[in-house]
C-alpha positions as CSV (number, residue, x, y, z in Angstrom):
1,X,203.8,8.8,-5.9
2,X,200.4,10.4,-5.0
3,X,199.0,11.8,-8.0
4,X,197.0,15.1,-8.2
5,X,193.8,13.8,-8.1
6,X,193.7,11.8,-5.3
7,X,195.6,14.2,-3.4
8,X,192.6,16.2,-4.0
9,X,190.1,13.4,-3.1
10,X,192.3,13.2,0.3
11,X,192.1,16.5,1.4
12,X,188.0,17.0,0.4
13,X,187.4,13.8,2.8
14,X,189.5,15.2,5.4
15,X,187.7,18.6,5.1
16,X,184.3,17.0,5.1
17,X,185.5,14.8,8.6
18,X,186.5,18.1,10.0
19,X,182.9,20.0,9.2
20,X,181.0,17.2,10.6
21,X,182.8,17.4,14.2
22,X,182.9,20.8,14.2
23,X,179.4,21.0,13.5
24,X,179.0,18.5,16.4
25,X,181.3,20.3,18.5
26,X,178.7,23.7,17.6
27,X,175.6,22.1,18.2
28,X,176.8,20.6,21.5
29,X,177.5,24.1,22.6
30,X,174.3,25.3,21.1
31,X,172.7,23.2,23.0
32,X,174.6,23.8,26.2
33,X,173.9,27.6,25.5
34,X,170.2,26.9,25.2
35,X,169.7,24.6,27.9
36,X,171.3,27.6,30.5
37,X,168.8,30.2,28.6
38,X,165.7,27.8,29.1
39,X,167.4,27.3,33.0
40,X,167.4,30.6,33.4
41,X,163.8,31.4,31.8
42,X,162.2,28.8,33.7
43,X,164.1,30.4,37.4
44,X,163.1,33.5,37.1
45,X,159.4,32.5,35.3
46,X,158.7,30.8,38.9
47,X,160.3,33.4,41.0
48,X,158.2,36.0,39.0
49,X,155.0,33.8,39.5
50,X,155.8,33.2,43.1
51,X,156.3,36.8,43.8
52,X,153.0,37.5,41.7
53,X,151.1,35.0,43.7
54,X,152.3,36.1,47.2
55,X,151.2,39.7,46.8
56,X,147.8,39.3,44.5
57,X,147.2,36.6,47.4
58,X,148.5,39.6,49.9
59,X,145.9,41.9,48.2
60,X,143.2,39.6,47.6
61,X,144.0,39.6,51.8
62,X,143.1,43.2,51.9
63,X,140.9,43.9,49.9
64,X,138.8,41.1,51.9
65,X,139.6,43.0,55.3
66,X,137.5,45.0,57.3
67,X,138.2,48.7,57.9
68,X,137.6,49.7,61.8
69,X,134.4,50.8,62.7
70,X,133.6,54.5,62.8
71,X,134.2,55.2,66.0
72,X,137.5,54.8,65.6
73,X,138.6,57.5,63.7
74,X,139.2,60.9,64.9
75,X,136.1,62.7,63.1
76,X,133.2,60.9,61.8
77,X,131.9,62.9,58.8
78,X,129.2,60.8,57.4
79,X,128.0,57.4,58.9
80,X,125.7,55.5,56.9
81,X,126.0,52.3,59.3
82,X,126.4,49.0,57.1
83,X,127.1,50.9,53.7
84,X,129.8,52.3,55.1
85,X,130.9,55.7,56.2
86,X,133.2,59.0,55.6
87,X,136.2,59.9,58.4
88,X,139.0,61.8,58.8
89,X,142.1,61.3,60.9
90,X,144.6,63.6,62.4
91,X,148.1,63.7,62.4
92,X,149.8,65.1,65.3
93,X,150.3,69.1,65.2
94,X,153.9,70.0,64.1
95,X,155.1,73.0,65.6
96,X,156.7,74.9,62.9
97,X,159.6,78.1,63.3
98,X,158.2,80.4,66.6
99,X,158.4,84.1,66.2
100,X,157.9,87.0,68.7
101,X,154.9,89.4,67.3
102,X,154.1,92.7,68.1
103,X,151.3,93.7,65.6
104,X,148.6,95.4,67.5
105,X,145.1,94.5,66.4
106,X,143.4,97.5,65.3
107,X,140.1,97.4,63.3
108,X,138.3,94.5,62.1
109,X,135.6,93.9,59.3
110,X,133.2,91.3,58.3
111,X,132.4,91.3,54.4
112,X,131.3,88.1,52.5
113,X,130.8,86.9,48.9
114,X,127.9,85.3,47.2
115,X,129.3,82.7,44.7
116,X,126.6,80.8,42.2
117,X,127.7,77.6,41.5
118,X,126.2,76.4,38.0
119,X,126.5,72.8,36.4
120,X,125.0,72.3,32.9
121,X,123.7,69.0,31.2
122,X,122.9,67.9,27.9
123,X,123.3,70.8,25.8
124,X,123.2,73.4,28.2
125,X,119.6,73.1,28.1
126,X,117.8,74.7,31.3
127,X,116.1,71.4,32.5
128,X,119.7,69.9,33.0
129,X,121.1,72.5,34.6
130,X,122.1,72.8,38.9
131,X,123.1,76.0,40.8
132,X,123.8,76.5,44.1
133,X,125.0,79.8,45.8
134,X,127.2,79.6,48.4
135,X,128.2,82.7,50.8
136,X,131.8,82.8,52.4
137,X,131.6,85.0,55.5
138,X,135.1,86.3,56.0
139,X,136.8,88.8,58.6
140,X,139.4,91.2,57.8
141,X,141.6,92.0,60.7
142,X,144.3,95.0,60.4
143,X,147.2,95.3,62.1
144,X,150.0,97.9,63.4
145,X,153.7,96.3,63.3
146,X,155.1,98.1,66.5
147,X,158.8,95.2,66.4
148,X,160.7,97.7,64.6
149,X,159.7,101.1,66.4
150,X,163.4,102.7,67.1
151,X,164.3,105.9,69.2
152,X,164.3,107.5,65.8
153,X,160.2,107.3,65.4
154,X,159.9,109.2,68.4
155,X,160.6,112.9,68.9
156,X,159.9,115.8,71.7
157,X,159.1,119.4,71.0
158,X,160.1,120.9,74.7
159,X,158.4,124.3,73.5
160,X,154.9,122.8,72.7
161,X,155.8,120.0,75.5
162,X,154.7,117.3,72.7
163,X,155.8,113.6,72.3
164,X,155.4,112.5,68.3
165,X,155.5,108.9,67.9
166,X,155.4,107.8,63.7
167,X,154.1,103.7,63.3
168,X,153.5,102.3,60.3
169,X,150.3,102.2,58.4
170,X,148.0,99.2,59.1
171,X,148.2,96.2,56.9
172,X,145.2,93.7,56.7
173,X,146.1,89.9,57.2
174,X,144.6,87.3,55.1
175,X,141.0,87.4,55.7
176,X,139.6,84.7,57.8
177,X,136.6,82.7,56.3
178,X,135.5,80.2,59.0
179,X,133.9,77.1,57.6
180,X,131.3,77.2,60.5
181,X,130.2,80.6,58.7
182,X,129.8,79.4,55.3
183,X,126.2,79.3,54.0
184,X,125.3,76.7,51.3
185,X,121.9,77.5,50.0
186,X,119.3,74.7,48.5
187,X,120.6,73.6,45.2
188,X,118.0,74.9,42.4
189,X,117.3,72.2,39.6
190,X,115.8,71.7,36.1
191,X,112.9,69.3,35.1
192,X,115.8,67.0,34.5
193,X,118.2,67.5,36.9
194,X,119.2,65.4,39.8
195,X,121.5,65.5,42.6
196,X,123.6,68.1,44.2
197,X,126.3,69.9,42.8
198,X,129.8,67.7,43.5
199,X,132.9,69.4,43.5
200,X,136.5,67.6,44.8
201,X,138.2,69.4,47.4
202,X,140.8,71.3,44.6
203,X,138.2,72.7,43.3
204,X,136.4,73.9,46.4
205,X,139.6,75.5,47.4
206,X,140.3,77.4,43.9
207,X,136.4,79.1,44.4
208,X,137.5,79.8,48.0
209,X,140.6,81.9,46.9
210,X,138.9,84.0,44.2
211,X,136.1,84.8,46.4
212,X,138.9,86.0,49.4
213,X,140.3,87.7,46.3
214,X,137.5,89.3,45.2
215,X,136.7,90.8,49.2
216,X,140.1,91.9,49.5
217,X,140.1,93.7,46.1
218,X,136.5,95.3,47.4
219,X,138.2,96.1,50.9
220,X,140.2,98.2,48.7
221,X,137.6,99.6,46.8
222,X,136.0,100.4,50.1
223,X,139.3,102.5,51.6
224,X,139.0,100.5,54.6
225,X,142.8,100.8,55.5
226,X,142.0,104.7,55.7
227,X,139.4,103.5,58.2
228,X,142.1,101.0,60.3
229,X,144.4,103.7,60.3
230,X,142.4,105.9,61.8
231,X,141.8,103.2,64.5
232,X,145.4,102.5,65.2
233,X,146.0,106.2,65.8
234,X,143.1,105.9,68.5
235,X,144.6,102.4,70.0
236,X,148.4,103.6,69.7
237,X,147.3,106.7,71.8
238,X,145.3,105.0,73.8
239,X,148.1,102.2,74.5
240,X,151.2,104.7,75.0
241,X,149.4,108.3,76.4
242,X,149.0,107.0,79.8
243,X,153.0,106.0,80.1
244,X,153.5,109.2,78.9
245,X,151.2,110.9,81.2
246,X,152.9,108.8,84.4
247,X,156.7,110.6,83.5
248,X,155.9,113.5,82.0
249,X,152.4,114.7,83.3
250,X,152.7,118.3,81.3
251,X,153.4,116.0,77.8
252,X,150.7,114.7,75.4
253,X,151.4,112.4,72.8
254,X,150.2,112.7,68.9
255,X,151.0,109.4,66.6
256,X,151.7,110.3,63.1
257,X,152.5,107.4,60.5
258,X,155.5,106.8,58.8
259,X,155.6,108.1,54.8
């Protein structure tokens, strides 16, 4: 019979065969699990690098291309020949939603704004320091909305044999500042100062729309709507008397605006 002891001796050897095979068994799959990691790495490295290559060799491509010459393009803005040029291309016009208008042209006025463009240097001292002024000729055009004239703006006195007619007061568009019209004077520079004044098209834009801001707000300032009205009553009559005239000869017609 087996005593306790080597029982014990037994069942540590049998332990210790078991840990070795499954340590082999865990390594083996270890190794299995990093052989598929270092597969995988190694695909998708090449894949990366082959996709890397293709388009830095695609760009390289490019950026060794030649642009068409100037002609091409729709407008030519600059053309310094073999150091290159500026150009602008088109799209095709899209026609957008189409609506019937009857606003009637009444009065128009031309007012601009002087704007000093200023662009300090080092310090904000004088001899660094650019400005250029820059006028933006605009023209105001006011208009009468005649679309939604009803039987109810017209009435007849029989007695005084007078047709009344009520439009609406004028309204004045947004004021038109052609770029032909603009006026860019020399730029004025310090001791120190050289080059123009560069400004990126945003920022041309914002100094557009506060100067249209500031004519309309001096438009206002001016009452000229008082003045359009005036001339709508004139072009109204003018427009509608003679119709009046051809049915009912006897008849004259007064405009009066709607309150």
């Amino acid at each position: 019979m087996m005593d306790e002891e080597e029982l014990i001796k037994k069942v540590e050897k049998a332990a210790s065969k078991g840990a070795r095979i499954g340590s082999r068994k865990g390594k083996l799959l270890n190794s299995l699990l990093s052989l598929a990691i270092t597969v995988g790495l190694v695909i998708g490295g090449v894949a990366y690098i082959k996709f890397s290559i293709n388009n830095t060799w695609q760009d390289f491509k490019e950026q060794f291309g030649f642009e068409d010459p100037a002609e091409k393009h729709d407008m030519v803005i600059e053309n310094n020949g073999f150091l290159g040029y500026t150009a602008a291309d088109f799209s095709d016009p899209i026609l957008g939603d189409r609506t019937q208008l009857k606003k009637l042209e009444v009065y128009e006025a031309q007012i601009s704004d002087a704007v000093t463009l200023t662009d300090t240097g080092l310090a904000n001292l004088s001899m660094f320091t650019k400005t250029q002024v820059i006028t933006y000729n605009g023209i105001a055009t006011y208009t009468v909305d005649l679309s939604n004239l009803s039987k109810e703006d017209f009435s007849i006195d029989n007695e005084k044999k007078v047709i009344t007619m009520k439009i609406p007061h004028c309204e004045c568009g947004k004021i038109n500042v052609p770029s032909e019209e603009m006026e860019f004077e020399d730029t004025e520079k310090g001791w120190l100062a050289f080059g123009d004044i560069t400004m990126n098209p945003e920022q041309l834009a914002q100094i557009q729309t506060e100067a249209t801001s500031r004519m309309e707000d001096k438009l206002d300032e001016l009452n000229e709507r008082d003045r359009a009205d005036k001339f709508a009553k004139m072009t109204v009559w003018e427009l509608y008397q003679p119709t009046v005239s051809g049915v009912c000869p006897e008849y004259k017609l007064e405009i009066e605006f709607v309150e």
